[in-house]
DRENTORZA-837522 format. One record per residue (C-alpha): chain; x, y, z. Coordinates in steps of 0.2 Angstrom, whole numbers, plus 2048, in hexadecimal, padded with zeros to 3 digits. Layout:
<node c="A" x="X" y="Y" z="Z"/>
...
This chain:
<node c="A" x="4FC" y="A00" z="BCC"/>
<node c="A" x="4EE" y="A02" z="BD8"/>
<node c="A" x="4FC" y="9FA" z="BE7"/>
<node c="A" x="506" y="A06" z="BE3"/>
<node c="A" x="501" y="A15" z="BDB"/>
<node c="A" x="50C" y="A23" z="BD3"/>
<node c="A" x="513" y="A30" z="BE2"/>
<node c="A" x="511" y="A21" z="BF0"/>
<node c="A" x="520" y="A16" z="BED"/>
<node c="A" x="51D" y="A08" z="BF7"/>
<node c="A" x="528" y="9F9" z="BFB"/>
<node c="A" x="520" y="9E7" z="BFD"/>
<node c="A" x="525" y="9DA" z="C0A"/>
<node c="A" x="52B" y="9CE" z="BFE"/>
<node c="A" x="537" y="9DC" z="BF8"/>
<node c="A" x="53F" y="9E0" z="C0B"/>
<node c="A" x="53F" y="9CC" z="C0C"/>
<node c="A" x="549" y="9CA" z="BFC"/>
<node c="A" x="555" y="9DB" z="BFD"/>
<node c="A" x="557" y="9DC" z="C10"/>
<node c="A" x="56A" y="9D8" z="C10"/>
<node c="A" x="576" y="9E7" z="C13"/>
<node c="A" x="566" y="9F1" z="C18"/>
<node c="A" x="563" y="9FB" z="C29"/>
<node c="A" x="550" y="9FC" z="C2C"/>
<node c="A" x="548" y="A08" z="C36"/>
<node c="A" x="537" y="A08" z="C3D"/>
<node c="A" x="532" y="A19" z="C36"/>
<node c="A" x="528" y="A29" z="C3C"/>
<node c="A" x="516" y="A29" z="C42"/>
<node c="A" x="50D" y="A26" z="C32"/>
<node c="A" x="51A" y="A13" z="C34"/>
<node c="A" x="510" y="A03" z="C36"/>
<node c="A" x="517" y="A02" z="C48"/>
<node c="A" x="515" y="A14" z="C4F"/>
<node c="A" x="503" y="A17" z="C46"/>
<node c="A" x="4FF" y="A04" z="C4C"/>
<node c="A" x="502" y="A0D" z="C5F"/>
<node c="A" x="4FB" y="A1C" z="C5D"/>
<node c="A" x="4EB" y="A14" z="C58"/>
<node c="A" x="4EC" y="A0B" z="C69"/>
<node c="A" x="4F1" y="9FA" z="C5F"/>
<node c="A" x="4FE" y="9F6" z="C6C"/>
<node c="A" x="4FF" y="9E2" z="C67"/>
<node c="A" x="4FD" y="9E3" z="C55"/>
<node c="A" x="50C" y="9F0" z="C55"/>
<node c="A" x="516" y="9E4" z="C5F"/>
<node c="A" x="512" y="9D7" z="C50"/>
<node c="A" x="519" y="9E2" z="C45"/>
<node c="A" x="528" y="9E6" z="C4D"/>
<node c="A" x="52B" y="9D3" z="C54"/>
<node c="A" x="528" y="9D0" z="C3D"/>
<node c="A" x="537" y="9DD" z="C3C"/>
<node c="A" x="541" y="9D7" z="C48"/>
<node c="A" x="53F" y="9C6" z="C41"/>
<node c="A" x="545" y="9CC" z="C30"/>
<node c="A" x="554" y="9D7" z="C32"/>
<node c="A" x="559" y="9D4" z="C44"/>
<node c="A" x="566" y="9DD" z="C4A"/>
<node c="A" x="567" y="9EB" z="C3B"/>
<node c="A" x="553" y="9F1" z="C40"/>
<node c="A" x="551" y="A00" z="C4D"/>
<node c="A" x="53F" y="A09" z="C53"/>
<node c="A" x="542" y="A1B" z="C4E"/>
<node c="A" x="53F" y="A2A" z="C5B"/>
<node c="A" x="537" y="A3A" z="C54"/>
<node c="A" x="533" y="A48" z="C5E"/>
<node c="A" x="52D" y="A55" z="C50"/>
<node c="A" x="522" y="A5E" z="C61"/>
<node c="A" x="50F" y="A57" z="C5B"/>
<node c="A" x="504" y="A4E" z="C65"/>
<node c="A" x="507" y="A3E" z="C6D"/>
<node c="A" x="518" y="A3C" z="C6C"/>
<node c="A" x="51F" y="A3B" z="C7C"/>
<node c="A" x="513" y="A2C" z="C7D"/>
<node c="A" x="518" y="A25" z="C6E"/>
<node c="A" x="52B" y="A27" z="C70"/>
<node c="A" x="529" y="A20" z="C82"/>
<node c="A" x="51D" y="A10" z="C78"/>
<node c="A" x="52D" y="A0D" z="C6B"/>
<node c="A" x="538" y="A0C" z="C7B"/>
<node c="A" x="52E" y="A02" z="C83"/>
<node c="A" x="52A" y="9F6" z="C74"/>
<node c="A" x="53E" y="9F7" z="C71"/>
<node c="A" x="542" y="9F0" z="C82"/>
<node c="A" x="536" y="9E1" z="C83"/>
<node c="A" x="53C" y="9DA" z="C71"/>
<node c="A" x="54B" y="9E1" z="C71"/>
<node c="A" x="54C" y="9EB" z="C64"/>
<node c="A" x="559" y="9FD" z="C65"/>
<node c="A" x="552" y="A0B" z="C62"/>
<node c="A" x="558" y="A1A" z="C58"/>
<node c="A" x="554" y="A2D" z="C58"/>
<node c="A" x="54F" y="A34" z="C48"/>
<node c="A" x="546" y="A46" z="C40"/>
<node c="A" x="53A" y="A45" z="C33"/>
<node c="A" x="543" y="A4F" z="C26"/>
<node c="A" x="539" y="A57" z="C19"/>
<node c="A" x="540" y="A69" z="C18"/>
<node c="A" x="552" y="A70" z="C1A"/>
<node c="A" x="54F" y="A80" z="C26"/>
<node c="A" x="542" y="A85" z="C31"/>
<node c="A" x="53D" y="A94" z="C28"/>
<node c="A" x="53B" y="A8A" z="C18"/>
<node c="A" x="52A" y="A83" z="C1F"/>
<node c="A" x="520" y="A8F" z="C18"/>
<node c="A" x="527" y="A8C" z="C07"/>
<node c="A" x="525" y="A78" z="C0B"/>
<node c="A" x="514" y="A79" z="C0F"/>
<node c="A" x="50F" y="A85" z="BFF"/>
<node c="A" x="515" y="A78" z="BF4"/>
<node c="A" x="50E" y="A6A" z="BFE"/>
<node c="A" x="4FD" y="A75" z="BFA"/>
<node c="A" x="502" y="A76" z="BE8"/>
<node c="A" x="504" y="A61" z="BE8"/>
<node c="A" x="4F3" y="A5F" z="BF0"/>
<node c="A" x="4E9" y="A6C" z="BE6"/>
<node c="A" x="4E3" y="A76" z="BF4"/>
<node c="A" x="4E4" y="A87" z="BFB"/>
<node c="A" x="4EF" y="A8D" z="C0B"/>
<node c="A" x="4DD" y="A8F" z="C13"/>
<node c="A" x="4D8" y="A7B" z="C13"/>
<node c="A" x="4DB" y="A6D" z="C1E"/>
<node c="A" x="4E4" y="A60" z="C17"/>
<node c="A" x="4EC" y="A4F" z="C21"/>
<node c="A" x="4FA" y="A51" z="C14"/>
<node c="A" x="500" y="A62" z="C1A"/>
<node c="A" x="510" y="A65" z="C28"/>
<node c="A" x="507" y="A67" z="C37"/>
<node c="A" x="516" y="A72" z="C3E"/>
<node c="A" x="525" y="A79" z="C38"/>
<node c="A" x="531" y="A6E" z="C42"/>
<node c="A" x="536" y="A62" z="C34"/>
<node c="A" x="544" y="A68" z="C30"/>
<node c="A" x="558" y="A62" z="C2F"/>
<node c="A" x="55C" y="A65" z="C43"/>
<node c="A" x="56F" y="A67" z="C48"/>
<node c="A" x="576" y="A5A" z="C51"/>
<node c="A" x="575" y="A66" z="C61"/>
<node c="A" x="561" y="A68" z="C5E"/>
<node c="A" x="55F" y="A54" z="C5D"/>
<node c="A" x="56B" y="A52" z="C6E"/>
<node c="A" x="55D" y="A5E" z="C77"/>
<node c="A" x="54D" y="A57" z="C70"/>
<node c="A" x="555" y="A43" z="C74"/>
<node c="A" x="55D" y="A47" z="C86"/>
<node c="A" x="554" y="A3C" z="C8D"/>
<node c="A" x="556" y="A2D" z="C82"/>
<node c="A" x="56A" y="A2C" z="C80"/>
<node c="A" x="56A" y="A1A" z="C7A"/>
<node c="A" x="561" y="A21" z="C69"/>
<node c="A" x="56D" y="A2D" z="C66"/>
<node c="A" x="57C" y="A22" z="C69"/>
<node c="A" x="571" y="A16" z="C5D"/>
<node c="A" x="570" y="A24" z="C4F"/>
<node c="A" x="582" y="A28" z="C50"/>
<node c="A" x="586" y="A16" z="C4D"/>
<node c="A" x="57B" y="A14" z="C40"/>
<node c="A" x="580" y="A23" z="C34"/>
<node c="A" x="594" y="A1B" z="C39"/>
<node c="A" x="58E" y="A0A" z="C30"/>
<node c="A" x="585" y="A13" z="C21"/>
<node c="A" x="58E" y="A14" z="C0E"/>
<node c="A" x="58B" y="A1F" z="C01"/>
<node c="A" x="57F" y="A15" z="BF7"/>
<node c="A" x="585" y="A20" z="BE8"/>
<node c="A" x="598" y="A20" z="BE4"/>
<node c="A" x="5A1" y="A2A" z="BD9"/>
<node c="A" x="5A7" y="A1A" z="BCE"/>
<node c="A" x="5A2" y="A1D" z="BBC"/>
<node c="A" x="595" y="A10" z="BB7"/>
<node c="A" x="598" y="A0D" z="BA3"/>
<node c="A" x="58C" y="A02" z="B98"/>
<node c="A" x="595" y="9F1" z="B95"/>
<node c="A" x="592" y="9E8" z="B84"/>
<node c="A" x="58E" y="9D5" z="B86"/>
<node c="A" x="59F" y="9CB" z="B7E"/>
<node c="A" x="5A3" y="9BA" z="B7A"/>
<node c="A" x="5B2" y="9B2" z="B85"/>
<node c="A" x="5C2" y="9B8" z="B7F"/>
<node c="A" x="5BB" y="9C8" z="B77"/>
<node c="A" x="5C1" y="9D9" z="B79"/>
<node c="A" x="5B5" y="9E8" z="B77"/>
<node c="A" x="5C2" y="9F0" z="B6F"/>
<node c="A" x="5C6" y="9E4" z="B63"/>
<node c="A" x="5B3" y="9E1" z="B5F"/>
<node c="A" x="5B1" y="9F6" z="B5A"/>
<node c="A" x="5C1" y="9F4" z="B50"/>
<node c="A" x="5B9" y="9E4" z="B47"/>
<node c="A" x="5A8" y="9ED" z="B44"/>
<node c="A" x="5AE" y="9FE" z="B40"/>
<node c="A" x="5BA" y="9F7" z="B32"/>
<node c="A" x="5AC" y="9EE" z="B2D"/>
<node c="A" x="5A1" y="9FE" z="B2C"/>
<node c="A" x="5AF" y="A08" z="B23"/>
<node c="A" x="5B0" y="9FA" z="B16"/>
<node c="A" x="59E" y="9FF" z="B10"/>
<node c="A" x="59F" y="A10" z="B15"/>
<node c="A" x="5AF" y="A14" z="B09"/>
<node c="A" x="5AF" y="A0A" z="AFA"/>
<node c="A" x="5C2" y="A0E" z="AFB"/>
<node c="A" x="5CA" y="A11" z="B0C"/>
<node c="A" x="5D7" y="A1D" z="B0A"/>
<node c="A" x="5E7" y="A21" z="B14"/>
<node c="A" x="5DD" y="A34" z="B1B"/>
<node c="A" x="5CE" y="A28" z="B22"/>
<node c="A" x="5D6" y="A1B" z="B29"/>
<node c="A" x="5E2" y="A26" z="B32"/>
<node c="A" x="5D3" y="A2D" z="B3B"/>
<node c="A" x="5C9" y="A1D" z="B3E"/>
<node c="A" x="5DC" y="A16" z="B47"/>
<node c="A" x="5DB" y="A29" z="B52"/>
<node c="A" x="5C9" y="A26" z="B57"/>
<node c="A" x="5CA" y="A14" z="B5C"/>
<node c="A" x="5DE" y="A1A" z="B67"/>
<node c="A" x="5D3" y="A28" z="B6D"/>
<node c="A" x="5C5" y="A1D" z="B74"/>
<node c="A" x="5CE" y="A0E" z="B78"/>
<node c="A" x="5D7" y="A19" z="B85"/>
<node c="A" x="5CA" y="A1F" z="B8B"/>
<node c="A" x="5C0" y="A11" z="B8C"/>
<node c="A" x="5B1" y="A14" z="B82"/>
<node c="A" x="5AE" y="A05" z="B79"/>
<node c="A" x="5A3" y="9FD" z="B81"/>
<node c="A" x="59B" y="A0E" z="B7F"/>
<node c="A" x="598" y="A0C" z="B6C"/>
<node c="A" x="596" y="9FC" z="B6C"/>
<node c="A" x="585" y="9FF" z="B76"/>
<node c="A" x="581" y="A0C" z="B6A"/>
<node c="A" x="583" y="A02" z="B5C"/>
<node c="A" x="578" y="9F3" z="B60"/>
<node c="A" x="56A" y="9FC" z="B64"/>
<node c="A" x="56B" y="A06" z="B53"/>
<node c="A" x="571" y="9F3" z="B4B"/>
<node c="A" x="561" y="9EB" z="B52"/>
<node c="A" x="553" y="9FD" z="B4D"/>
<node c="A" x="55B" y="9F9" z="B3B"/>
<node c="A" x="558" y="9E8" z="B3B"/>
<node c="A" x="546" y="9EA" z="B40"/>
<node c="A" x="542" y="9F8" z="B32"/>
<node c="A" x="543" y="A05" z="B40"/>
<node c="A" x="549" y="A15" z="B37"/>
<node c="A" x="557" y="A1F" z="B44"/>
<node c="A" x="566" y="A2A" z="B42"/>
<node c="A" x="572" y="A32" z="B4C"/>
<node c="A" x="576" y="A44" z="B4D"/>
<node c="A" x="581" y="A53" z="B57"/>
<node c="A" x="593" y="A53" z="B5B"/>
<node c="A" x="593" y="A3F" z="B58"/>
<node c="A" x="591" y="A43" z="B46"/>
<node c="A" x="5A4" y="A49" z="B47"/>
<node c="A" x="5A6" y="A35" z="B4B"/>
<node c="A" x="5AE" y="A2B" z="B3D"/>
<node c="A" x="5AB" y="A1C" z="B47"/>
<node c="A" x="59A" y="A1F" z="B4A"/>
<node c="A" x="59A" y="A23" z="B37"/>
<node c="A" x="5A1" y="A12" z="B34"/>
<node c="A" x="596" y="A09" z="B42"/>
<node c="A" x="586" y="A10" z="B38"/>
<node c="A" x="582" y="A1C" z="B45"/>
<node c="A" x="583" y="A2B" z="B3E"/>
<node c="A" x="581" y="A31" z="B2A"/>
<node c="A" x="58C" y="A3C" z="B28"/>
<node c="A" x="59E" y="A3A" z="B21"/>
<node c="A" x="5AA" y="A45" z="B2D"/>
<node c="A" x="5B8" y="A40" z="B23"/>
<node c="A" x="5B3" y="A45" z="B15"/>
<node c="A" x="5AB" y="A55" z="B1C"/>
<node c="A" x="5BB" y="A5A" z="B27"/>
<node c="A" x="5B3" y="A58" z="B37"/>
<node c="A" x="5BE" y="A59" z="B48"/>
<node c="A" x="5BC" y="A4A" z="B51"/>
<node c="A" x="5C2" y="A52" z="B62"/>
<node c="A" x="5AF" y="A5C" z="B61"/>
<node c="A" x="5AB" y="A4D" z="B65"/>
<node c="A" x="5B5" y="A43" z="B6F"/>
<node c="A" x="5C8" y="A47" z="B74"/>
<node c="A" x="5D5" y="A41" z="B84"/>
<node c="A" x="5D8" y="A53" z="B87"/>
<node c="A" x="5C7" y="A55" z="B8F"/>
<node c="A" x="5C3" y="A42" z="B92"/>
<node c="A" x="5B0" y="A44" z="B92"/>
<node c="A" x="5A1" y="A38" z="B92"/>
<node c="A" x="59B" y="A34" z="B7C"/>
<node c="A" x="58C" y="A3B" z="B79"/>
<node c="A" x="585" y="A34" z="B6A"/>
<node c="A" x="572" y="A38" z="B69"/>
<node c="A" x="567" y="A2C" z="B5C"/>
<node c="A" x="556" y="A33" z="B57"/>
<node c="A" x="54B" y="A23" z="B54"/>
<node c="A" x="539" y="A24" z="B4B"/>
<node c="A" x="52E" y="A28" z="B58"/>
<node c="A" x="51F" y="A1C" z="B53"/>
<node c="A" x="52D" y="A0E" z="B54"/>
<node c="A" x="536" y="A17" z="B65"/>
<node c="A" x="530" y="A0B" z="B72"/>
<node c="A" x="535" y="9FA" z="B69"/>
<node c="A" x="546" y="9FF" z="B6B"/>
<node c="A" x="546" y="A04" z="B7E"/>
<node c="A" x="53D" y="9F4" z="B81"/>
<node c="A" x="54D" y="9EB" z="B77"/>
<node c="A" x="558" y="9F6" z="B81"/>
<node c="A" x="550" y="9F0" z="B91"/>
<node c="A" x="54F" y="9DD" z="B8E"/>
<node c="A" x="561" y="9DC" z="B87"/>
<node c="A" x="568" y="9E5" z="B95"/>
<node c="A" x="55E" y="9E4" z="BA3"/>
<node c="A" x="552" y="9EE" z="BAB"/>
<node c="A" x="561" y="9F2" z="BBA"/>
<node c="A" x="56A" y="9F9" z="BAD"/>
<node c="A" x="560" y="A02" z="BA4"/>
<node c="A" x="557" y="A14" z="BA8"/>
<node c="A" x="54F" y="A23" z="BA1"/>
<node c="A" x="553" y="A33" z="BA2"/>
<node c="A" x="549" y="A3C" z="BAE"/>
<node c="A" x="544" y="A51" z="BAA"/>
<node c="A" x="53D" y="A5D" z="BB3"/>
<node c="A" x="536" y="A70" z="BB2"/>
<node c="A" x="53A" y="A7C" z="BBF"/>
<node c="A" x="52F" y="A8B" z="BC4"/>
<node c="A" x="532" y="A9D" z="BBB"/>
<node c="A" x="52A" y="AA9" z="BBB"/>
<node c="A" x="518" y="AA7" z="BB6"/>
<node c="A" x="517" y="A95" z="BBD"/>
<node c="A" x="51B" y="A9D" z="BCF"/>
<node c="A" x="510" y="AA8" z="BCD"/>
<node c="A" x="500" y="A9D" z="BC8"/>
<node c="A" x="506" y="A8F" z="BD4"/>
<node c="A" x="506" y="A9B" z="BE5"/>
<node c="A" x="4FB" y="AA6" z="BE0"/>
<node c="A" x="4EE" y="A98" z="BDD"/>
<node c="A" x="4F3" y="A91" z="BED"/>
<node c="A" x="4F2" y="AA1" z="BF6"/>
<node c="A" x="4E1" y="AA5" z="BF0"/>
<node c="A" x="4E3" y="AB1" z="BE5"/>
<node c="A" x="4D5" y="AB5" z="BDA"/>
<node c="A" x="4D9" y="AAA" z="BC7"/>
<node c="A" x="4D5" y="ABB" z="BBB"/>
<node c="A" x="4E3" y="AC3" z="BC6"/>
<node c="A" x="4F0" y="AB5" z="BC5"/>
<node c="A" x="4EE" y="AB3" z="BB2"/>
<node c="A" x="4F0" y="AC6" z="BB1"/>
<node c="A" x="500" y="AC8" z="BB8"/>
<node c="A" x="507" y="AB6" z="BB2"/>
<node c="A" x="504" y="ABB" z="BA0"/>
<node c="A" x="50C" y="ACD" z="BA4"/>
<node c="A" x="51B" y="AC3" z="BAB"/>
<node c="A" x="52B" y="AC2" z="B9C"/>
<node c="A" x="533" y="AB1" z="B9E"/>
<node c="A" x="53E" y="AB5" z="BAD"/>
<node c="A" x="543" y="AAB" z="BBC"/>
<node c="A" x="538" y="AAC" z="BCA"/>
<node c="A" x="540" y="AB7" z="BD6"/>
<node c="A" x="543" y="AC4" z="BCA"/>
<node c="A" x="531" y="AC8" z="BC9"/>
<node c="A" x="531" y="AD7" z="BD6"/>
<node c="A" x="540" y="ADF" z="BCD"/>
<node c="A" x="535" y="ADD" z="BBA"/>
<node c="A" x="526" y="AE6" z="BC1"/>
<node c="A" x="533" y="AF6" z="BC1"/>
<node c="A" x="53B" y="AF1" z="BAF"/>
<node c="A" x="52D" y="AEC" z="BA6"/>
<node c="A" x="51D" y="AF9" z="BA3"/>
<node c="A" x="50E" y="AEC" z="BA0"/>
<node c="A" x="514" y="AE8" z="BB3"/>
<node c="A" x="516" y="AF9" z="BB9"/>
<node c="A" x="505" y="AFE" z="BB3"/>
<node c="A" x="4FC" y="AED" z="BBF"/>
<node c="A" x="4F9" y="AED" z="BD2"/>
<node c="A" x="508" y="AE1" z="BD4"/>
<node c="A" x="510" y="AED" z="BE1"/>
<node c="A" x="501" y="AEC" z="BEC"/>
<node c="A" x="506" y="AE7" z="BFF"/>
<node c="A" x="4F9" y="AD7" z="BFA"/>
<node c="A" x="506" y="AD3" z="BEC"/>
<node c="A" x="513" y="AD0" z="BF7"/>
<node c="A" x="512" y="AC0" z="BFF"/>
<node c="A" x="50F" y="AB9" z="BEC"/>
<node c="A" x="51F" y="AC0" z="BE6"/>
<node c="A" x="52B" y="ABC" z="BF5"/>
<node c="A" x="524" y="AA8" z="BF6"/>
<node c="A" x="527" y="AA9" z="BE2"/>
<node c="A" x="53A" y="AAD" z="BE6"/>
<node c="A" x="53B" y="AA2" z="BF0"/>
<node c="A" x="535" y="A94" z="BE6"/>
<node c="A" x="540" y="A99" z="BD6"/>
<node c="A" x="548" y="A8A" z="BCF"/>
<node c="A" x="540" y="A7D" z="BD8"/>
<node c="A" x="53B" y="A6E" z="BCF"/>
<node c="A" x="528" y="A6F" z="BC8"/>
<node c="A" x="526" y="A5F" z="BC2"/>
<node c="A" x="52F" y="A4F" z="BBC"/>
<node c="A" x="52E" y="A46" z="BAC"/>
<node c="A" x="537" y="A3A" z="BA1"/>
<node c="A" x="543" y="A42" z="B94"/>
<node c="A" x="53D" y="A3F" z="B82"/>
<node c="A" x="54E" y="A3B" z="B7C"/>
<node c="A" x="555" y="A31" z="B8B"/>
């Protein structure tokens, strides 16, 4: 939306109102409400917005402390202490973090040029104005907030009343049941049911290995797994939507059985453990190819009968090799576009920081200017940048 646009996450008032329990709420650096409030000289209208913070999350809100050496600082570090004191509000000494080392500013700002669109020569309010925001040892942060102890203690005792938001507790999809019903007993139910149609005649041979598959996944407490799976292929079938799963899944007699698959692997011999086994104990992966004029009717089903909370894609991305780098940074560096083509189309597919060892290997490079002192800077920043991420999209199949 125009509030909001793609690249600006923002987060509206209501929101902090409705989800500020277990939250600790900082004021932020200079581009904040509060700081930019006093560095434009707004002095009472920050004060409104801090007495409006306050008033929301009380105790649990700080005014942060930045010193990343620009302009103004002092006074505004001295303004935020100031402003603490009269409302009462602690304060907490902080870094704006955008980049691990010091030395990796240059690299920061290249890409940030990238981003914008613009060359290293232009003047952009987006760009780092120094190179001193980077991850500072706790030794660097004691010098640069000597003279405001409170803050550091403040800090300290913040990061002691932080929780991993992210645990290493396995989050499986759970199947909506009725009172009383296992989802253990409702696969056995259906994939019986399946295997009725599937084999006009179940023999000893296939119901041996629909009893081994069911053990196996019962113990490893899947279920609720399949069941997922086979709704969402239940409810594309039910609405015409042509679908059918494939890869190792297809060694699966109960996603045979469950309609997931079409391939028979008893009768095929297919080893069930390709799959799935308790040896290795690993996550099913049963991948469903749906008709792809039809594909968004079932993620919206997917979404309202499980929840938008519950419910994700999968997110891709591209990282920079070879011939990206180079038109990337050498745009950006200003070199000329008929020389960045040339030497990007005389690239192989290689990762980026093996470019300077190709332009001895290959001979299209040997035979180019690439070794040329005005080269250099192009091909070290490309190193550099190998396998960062380009861009991010959504998975096709996620």
């Amino acid at each position: 939306s125009d509030l909001n646009p793609r690249g600006q996450p923002r987060c509206a008032w209501g929101d902090l109102e409705a989800y500020r329990e277990g939250l600790i709420a900082l004021s932020g650096c200079r581009r904040g409400e509060i700081p930019s409030l006093i560095l434009r000289g707004k002095s009472e209208a920050a004060k409104q917005a801090a007495r409006r913070c306050l008033d929301l999350w009380g105790k649990a809100f700080y005014l942060e402390l930045q010193d990343t050496l620009l302009p103004g600082n002092r006074f505004l570090n001295k303004t935020l202490l100031e402003l603490g004191r009269t409302l009462g509000i602690p304060v907490a000494a902080t870094h704006n973090v955008h980049h691990t080392r010091g030395r990796d500013f240059p690299v920061h700002d290249l890409l940030t040029c990238v981003r914008l669109g613009i060359s290293v020569e232009e003047v952009h309010p987006e760009r780092p104005l120094n190179d001193q925001k980077y991850l500072k040892s706790p030794a660097a942060m004691r010098t640069l907030f000597a003279s405001y102890p409170e803050a550091l203690r403040n800090t300290a005792a913040i990061a002691a009343m932080c929780v991993p938001v992210f645990t290493d507790q396995k989050r499986y999809p759970k199947f909506p049941l009725t009172e009383g019903q296992s989802p253990d007993a409702l696969l056995r139910e259906l994939v019986y049911r399946g295997a009725r149609e599937r084999y006009r005649r179940l023999t000893p041979t296939a119901r041996a290995r629909i009893e081994k598959e069911l053990n196996v996944i019962a113990q490893l407490g899947f279920a609720d797994y399949f069941l997922v799976v086979w709704d969402v292929v239940n409810h594309a079938r039910s609405k015409g939507i042509r679908c059918s799963g494939r890869g190792s899944a297809g060694a699966c007699a109960v996603a045979y059985c469950l309609y997931l698959t079409e391939v028979d692997p008893v009768a095929r011999n297919l080893v069930f453990e390709r799959f799935l086994s308790l040896e290795r104990a690993e996550k099913p992966d049963i991948d469903i190819d749906f008709d792809s004029r039809r594909r968004d009717e079932v993620s919206r089903y997917v979404y309202e009968k499980y929840g938008e909370e519950n419910v994700a894609a999968v997110a891709t991305y591209s990282t920079y090799q070879s011939r990206s780098a180079v038109r990337d940074i050498g745009k950006v560096l200003g070199h000329l576009p008929d020389e960045i083509d040339a030497l990007a189309k005389s690239l192989p597919p290689i990762a980026a920081d093996r470019i300077a060892e190709a332009l001895d290997h290959f001979p299209e490079l040997r035979r180019g200017p690439w070794k040329q002192e005005r080269y250099r800077r192009l091909l070290d920043f490309c190193a550099r940048i190998a396998g960062f991420p380009r861009f991010l999209g959504t998975h096709v199949g996620g």
